[in-house]
N, C-alpha and C positions, 0 to 999 in steps of 0.2 A: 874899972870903968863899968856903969853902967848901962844898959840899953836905952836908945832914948824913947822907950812909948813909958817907961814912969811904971812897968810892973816889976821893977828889982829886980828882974833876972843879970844879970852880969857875962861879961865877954870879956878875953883876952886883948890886954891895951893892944890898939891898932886893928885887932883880930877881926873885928866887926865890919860890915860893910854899911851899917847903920850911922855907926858914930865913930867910926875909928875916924883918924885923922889923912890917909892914905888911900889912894885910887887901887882899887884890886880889879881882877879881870874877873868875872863868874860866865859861867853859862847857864842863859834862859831855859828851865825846863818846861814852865806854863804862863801864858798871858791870861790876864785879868781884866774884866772891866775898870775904866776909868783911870787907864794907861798906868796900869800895876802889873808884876809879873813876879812870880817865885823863880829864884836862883839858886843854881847848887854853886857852893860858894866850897867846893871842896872839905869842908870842917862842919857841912851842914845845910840845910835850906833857909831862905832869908827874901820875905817881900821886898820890892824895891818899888821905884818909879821910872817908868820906859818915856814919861813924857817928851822927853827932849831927844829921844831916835829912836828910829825907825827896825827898831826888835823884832826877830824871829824867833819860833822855840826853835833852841840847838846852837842858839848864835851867840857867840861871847861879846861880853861888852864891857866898857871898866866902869866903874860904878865908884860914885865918893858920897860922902854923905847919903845915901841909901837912895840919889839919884846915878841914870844910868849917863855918861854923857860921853860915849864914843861907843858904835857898833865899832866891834877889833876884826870878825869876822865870820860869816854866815854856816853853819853846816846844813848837810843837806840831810 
């Protein structure tokens, strides 16, 4: 499987929180403008889109297609 920004780098089928086909849980390390945020995704860091909730850093969220679409739970 490829990444899908189109530079060839390559991921683990499912592995990805970009393109895998499966909702993973990550935790937000940094918010970004224009509702983006870096996540440790366990196996690495990975921009997403927080557009559709209400992200804090520290707070897990599940994330599909490299949208985020359930706060799971805040830390402090």
């Amino acid at each position: 499987m490829t990444t899908g920004s189109g530079d060839g780098l390559t991921c683990p089928a499912n592995g990805c929180v970009t393109c895998g086909d499966t909702a993973v849980v990550v935790t937000v390390v940094e918010l970004r403008p224009d509702a983006l945020a870096v996540v440790d995704t366990g196996a690495g860091r990975e921009e997403i889109s927080v557009a559709l909730v209400d992200a804090a850093v520290g707070a897990s969220v599940l994330v599909h297609a490299g949208e985020a679409i359930a706060v799971i739970e805040d830390r402090p």
